[in-house]
C-alpha positions in Angstrom: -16.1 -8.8 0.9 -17.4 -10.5 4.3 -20.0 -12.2 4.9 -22.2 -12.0 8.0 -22.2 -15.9 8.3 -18.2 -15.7 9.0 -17.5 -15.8 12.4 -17.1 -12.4 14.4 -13.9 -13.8 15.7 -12.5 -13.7 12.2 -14.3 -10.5 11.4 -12.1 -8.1 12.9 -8.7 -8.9 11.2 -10.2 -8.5 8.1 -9.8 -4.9 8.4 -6.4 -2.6 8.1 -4.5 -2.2 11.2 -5.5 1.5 12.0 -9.0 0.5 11.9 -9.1 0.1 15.8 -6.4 2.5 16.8 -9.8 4.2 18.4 -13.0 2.8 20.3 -14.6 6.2 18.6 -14.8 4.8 15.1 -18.2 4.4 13.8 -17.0 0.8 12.9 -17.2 -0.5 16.1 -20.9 0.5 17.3 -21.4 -1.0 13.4 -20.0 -4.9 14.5 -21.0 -4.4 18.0 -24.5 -3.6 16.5 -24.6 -6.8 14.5 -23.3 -8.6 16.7 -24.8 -7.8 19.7 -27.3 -5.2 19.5 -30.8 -7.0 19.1 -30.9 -8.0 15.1 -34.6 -6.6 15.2 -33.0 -3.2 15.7 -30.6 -3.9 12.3 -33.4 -6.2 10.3 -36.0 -3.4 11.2 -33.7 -0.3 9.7 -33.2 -2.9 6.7 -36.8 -3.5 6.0 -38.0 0.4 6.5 -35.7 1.4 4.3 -37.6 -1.1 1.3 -34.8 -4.3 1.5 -37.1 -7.0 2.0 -37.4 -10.8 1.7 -33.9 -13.1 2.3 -30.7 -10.9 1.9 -27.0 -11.3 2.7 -24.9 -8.6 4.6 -21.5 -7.9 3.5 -18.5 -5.8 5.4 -16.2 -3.6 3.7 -18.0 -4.1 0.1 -15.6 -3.0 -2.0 -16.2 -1.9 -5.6 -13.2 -0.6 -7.7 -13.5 2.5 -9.5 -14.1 1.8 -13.4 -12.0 4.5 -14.6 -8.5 5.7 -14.1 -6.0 4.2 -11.0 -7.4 4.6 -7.4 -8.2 3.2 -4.4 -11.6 1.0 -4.2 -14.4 2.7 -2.3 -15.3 0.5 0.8 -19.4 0.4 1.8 -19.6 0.1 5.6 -22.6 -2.6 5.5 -23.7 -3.9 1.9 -27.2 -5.5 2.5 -28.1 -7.6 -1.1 -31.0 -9.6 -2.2 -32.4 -10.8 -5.5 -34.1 -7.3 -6.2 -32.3 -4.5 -4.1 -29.0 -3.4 -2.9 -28.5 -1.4 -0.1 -25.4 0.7 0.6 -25.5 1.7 4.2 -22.2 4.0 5.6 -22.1 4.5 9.9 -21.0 7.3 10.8 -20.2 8.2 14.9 -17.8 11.0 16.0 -16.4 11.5 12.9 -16.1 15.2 11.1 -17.1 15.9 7.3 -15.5 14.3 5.1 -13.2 16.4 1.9 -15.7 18.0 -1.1 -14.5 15.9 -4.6 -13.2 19.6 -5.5 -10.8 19.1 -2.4 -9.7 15.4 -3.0 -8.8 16.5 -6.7 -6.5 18.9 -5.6 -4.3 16.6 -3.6 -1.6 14.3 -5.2 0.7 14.7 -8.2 -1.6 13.6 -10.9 -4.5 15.5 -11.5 -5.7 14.3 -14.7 -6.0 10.5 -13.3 -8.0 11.9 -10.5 -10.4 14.0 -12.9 -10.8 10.5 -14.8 -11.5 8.5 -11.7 -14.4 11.0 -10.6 -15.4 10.5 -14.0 -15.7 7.3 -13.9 -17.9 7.4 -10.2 -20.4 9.8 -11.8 -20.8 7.7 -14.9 -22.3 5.1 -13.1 -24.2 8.1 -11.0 -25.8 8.9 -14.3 -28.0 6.0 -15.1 -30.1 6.9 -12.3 -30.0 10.8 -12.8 -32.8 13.0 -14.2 -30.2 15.0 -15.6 -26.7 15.3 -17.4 -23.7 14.7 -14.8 -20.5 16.5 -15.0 -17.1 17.6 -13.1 -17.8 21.1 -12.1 -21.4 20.3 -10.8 -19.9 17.4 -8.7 -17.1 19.3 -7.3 -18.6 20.6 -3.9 -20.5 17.3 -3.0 -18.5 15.2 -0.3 -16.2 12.8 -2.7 -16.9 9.4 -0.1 -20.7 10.0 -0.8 -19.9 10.7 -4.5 -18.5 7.0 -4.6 -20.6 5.2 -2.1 -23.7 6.4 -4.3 -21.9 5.2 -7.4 -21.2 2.0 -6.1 -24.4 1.2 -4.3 -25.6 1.7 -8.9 -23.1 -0.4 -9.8 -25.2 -3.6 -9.8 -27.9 -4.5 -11.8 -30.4 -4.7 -8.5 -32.5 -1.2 -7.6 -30.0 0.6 -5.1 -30.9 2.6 -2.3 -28.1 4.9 0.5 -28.5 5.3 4.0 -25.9 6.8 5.9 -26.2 5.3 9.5 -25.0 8.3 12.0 -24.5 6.9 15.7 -25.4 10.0 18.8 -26.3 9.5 21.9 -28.7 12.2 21.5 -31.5 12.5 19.1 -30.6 16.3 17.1 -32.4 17.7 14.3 -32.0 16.8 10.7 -31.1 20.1 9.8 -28.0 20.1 12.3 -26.2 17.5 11.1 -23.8 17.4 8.1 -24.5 13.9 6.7 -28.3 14.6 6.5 -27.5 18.2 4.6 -24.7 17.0 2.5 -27.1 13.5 1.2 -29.9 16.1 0.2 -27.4 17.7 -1.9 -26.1 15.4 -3.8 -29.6 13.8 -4.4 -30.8 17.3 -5.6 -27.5 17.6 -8.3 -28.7 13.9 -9.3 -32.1 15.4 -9.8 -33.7 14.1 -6.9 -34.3 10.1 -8.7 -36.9 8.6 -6.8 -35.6 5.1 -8.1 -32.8 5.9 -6.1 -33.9 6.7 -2.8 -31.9 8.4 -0.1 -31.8 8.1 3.7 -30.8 9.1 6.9 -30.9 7.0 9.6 -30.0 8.4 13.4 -29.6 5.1 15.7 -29.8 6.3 19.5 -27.1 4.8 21.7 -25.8 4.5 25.1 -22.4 3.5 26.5 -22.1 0.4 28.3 -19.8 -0.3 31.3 -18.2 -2.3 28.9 -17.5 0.2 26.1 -16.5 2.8 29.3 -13.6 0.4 29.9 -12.2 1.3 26.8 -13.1 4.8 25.6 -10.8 6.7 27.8 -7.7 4.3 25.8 -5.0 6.2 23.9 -6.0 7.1 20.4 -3.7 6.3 17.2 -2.3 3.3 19.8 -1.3 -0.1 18.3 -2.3 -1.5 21.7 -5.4 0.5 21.7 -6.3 -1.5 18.5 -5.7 -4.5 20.5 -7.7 -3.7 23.3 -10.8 -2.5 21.0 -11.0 -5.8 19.1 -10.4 -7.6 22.4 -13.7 -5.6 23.7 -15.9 -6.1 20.3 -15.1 -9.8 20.3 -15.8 -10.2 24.1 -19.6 -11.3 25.3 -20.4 -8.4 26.7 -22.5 -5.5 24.6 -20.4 -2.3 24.2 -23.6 -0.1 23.5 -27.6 -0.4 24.1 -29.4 0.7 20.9 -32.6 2.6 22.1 -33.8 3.9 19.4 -33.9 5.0 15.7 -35.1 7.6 13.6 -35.1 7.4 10.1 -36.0 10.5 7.3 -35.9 9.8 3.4 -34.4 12.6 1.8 -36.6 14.7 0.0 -39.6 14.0 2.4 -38.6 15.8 5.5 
């Protein structure tokens, strides 16, 4: 769990190795954006999507599943204050991620897996209008299953946003992200105490960022040269604009 307050310096090593290996990882417009990209643009996002009053970001939130053995799922950008907490996962040039049905089927123990789902829509369940189980869970993406879950782990009234970088505005309908949140807020029976959002930041590429993005990917050195860049004075992107849908009202 990090802080915002921590210094940016310290930031980066906080995260695994690989984490850099490319300067296409939504993680780095994510820091550059906090760090360098006009906090309006951030503090505005935060506010329209109903966090308001004093709040504390956190990096890598992590929240451990509450059944079975796993790894712990890892929110992007945890926004909390006294009354709301706000799960927010960025998202750039990366591809879909694997359906829960998919995830299950990998590895040699199937039954902890099963449990560990479980467990995720458990927590799902206190803000669904509707029983919850395994087979109606199986084709929704698994990361959204367990960001949602852990964004209603806490006491506080959650809300999701997935944050997806482009460099050109597209339509809702084209994009992945924005189809695969309205379906899992329809299996949960669309719970309007637990809204849903997707947030399209507009970007462009700085001379800065240009320097780096023709780097070798899956590169130790390219990881070096990435956090060398994001910890450097100079802005990687400029964040022109935003557009922002609530699922269910588009």
């Amino acid at each position: 769990m990090i802080k915002k307050k921590i210094g940016f310096d310290k930031v980066y090593d906080r995260y695994r190795k690989d984490e850099f290996y490319s300067p296409f990882r939504s993680t780095v417009p994510l820091l550059d954006l906090i760090k360098n990209g006009k906090e309006e643009m951030l503090q505005k996002i935060v506010n329209e999507l109903g966090v308001v009053g004093e709040h504390t970001y956190h990096l890598e939130y992590r929240v451990e599943p509450p059944n079975g053995k796993g790894s712990a799922s890892q929110t992007d950008l945890w926004v909390e204050t006294e009354s709301h907490v706000l799960g927010i996962e960025a998202k750039w040039t990366e591809p879909r991620y694997e359906t829960a049905e998919s995830w299950m089927k990998k590895g040699k123990n199937p039954d902890n897996k099963q449990t560990v789902l479980q467990g995720w829509i458990d927590i799902l369940s206190r803000f669904s209008n509707h029983p919850l189980g395994i087979d109606g869970m199986k084709n929704q993406v698994y990361q959204m299953v367990h960001r949602a879950a852990s964004a209603c782990s806490c006491t506080a009234n959650p809300i999701l946003a997935y944050v997806q970088f482009v460099e050109e505005f597209q339509r809702n309908e084209d994009s992945h992200i924005y189809r695969d949140l309205s379906s899992l807020w329809s299996v949960l029976g669309k719970p309007e105490e637990f809204p849903f959002y997707y947030v399209q930041v507009l970007i462009e590429r700085n001379e800065a960022f240009k320097h780096i993005e023709h780097l070798e990917k899956r590169s130790v050195e390219t990881g070096k040269k990435v956090k060398e860049a994001l910890s450097g004075n100079e802005p990687l992107f400029t964040y022109k604009d935003k557009r922002i849908v609530k699922i269910g009202e588009a």
